[in-house]
N, C-alpha and C positions, 0 to 999 in steps of 0.2 A: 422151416419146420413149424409144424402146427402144434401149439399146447391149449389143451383144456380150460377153459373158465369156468367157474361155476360164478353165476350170479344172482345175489337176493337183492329186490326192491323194496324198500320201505315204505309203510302206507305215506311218509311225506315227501314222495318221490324221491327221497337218496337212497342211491345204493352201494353196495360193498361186493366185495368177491375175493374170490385165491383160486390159484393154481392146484390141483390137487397132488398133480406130480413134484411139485416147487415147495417144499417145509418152510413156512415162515415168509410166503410171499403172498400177499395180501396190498387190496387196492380198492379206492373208492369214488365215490364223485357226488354231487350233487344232486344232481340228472345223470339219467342213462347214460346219454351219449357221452359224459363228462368221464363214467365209470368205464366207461369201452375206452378211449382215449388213456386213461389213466392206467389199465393194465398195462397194456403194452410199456409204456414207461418205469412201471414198476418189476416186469419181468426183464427186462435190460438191467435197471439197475441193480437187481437182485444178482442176475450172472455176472456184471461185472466184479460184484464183493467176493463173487464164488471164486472169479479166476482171480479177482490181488491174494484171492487165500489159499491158491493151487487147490482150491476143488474140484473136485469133478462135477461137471456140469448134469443136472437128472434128463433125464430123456425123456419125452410125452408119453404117456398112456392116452388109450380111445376111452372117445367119454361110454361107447358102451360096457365097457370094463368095470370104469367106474361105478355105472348104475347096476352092473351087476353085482359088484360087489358090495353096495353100501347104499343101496335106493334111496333109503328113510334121511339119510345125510344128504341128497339131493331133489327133495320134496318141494314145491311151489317157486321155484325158481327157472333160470335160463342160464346156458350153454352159449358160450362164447371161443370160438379158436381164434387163438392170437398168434399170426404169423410171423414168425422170427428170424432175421438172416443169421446164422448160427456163426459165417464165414468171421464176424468182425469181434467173435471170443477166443479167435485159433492165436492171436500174441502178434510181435513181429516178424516180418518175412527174415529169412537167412538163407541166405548165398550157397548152393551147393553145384560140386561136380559132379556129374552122373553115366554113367555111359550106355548107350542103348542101341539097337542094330538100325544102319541107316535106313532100312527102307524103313523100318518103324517111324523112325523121324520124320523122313518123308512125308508119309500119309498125317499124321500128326500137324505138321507144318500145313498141307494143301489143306487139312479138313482146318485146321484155326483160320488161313487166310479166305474160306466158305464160309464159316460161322460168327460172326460180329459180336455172339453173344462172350467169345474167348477176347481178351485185349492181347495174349500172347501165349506163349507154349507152354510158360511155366504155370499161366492160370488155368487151363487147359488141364494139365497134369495134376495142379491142384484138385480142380475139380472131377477126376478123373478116381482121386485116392478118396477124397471125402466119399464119393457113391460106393464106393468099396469097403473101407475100413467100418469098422462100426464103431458108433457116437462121435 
């Protein structure tokens, strides 16, 4: 999942930034590249705090949203999307029974042992609920 960066550089080359959809998540660096590097880290550890404190995790807005709603807050600066695997905030896996019609399993099964990108059925079906469910 893709989240928005805003970033300002300072005339001595360091810069700063935050997540607009992210309250309180904020990040920096020396140099550019130091401040891109740095988000990313700073937007993990920020979800992490979120999920020890059973938050709910915010969901990305488009930076054109953004600009439309608030231009003048996003003035001489740059746009940054910080890719985030969302998959390593969902907690520990837990064991369940389930039951489903075999040809379903079937095709399930043939299409995981086609696709390398599944390691197995249950990530399969993991990933299966995540494009469904929302957030």
């Amino acid at each position: 999942m893709f989240y928005p960066a805003y970033i300002h550089t300072d005339p001595d080359g360091s810069s700063s930034g935050f997540f607009p959809d992210v309250p309180g998540c904020y990040f920096a660096g020396d140099t550019l590249d130091d401040t891109f590097q740095d988000a990313r880290g700073a937007l993990v550890a920020h979800f992490e705090a979120l999920c020890e404190l059973n938050k709910e995790l915010p969901l990305p807005g488009s930076v054109e949203t953004h600009l439309a709603c608030d231009p003048q807050n996003y003035a001489g600066g740059q746009w940054l999307l910080v890719d985030i695997n969302m998959n390593q905030f969902e907690g520990k896996a837990e064991r369940i029974n389930i039951t489903m019609p075999k040809r379903l399993l079937q095709k399930i099964d043939a299409f995981v042992r086609h696709n390398p990108d599944y390691a197995n059925r249950s990530a399969f079906l993991a990933e299966a609920a995540r494009r469904v469910l929302p957030g």
